[in-house]
C-alpha positions in Angstrom: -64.8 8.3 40.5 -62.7 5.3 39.7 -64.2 5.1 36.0 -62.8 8.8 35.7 -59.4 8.1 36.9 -59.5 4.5 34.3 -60.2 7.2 31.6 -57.5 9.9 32.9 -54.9 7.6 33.0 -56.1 5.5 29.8 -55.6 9.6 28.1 -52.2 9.8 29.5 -50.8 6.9 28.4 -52.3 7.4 24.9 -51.1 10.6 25.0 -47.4 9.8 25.9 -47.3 7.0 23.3 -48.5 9.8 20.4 -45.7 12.0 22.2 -43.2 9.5 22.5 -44.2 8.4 18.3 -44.0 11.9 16.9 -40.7 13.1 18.5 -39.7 9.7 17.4 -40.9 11.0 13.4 -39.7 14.2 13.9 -35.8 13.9 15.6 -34.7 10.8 13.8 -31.8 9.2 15.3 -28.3 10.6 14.6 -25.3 8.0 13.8 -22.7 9.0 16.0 -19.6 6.7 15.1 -17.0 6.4 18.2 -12.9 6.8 17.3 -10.3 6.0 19.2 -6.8 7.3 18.9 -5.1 5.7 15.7 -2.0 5.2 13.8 -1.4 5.3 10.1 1.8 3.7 8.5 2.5 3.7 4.8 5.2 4.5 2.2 5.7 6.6 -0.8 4.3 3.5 -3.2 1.1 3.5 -0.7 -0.3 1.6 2.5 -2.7 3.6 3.5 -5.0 2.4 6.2 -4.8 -0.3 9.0 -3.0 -2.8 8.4 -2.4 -2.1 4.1 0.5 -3.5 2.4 2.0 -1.0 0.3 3.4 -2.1 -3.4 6.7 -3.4 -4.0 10.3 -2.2 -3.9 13.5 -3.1 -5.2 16.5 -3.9 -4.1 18.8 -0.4 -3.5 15.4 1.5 -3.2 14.8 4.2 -0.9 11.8 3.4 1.4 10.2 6.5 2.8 7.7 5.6 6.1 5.2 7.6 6.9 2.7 7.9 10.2 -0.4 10.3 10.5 -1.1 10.1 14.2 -5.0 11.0 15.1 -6.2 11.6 18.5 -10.3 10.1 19.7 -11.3 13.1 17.5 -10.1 11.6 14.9 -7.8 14.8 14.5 -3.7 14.9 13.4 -1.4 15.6 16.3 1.6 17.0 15.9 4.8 16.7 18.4 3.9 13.2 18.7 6.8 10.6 18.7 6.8 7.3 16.6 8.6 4.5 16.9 9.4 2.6 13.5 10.6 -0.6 13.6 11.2 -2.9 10.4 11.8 -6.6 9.9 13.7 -8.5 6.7 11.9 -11.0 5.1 11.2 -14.2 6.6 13.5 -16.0 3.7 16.6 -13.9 5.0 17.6 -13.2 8.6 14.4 -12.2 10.2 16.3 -9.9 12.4 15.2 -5.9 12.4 16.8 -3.7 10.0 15.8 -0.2 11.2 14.7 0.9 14.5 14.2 4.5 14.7 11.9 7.5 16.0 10.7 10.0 14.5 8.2 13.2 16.2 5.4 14.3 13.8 5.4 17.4 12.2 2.5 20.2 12.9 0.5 18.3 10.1 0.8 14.8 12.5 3.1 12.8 10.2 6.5 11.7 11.6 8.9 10.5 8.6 11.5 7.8 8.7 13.8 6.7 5.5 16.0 3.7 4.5 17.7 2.3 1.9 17.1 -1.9 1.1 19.9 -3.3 1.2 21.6 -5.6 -2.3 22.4 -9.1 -0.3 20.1 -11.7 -1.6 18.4 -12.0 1.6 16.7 -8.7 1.2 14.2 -10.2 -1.3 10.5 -10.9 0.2 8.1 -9.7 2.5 9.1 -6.9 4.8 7.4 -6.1 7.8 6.9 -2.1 9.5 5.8 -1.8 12.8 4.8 1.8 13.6 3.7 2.8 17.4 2.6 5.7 19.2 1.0 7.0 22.3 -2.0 9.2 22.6 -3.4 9.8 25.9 -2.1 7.2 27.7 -2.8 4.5 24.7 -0.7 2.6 22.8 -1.4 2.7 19.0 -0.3 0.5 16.6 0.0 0.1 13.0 1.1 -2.8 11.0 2.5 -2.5 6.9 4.2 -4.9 4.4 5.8 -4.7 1.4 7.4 -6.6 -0.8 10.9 -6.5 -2.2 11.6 -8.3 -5.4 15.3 -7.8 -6.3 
């Protein structure tokens, strides 16, 4: 009796292994990649993606500021305000230039436009902070660009 249940449970086991193997073989693991809720700043001359610079500007030159905001989906929601704020270069005052909302549009991009200034001090590294919140988090986006007179 006790050789019979040795063999029984020696089968089973074998058995789940060769189970356990062949689902294995037949349902191979699926990638499932996780969002989170996200913000997307740029401008007209580019930026897109976390934390991207965007190319240069001159001095007098209309900056157009853009933010797609995406919810854990990863899908654009619209009615969603943004808050843009935007630095001078470090060389000049360092104090904020613009700070400004804007709600996003049915397509999830809120807009927000200014013109750089002509004083010298304009010339440098500018620095846009664009926020958002999606479900009771806080997104944030970072994007530079330089201005070269």
């Amino acid at each position: 009796m006790k050789k019979e249940i040795t063999i029984a449970a020696s089968s089973a086991v074998a058995l789940i292994v060769f189970l356990g193997s062949a689902s294995y073989l037949l349902f191979p693991q699926v990638s499932v990649q996780a969002y989170t809720a996200s913000i997307d700043a740029y401008t007209q001359h580019g930026g897109q993606g976390k934390d991207k610079p965007s190319s240069n500007f001159s001095q007098l030159e209309m900056v157009y500021l853009y933010a797609e905001v995406r919810n854990a989906s990863n899908h654009l929601l619209g009615s969603r305000l943004v808050s843009f704020e935007v630095h001078w270069p470090d060389n000049g005052t360092g104090s904020i230039l613009v700070l400004g909302t804007a709600t996003t549009n049915s397509s999830g991009t809120a807009e927000k436009s200014f013109t750089i200034p002509p004083p010298q001090n304009s010339i440098g590294r500018w620095l846009v902070y664009a926020t958002a919140q999606v479900d009771e988090q806080i997104v944030v986006d970072t994007l530079t660009f330089w201005c070269n007179g």
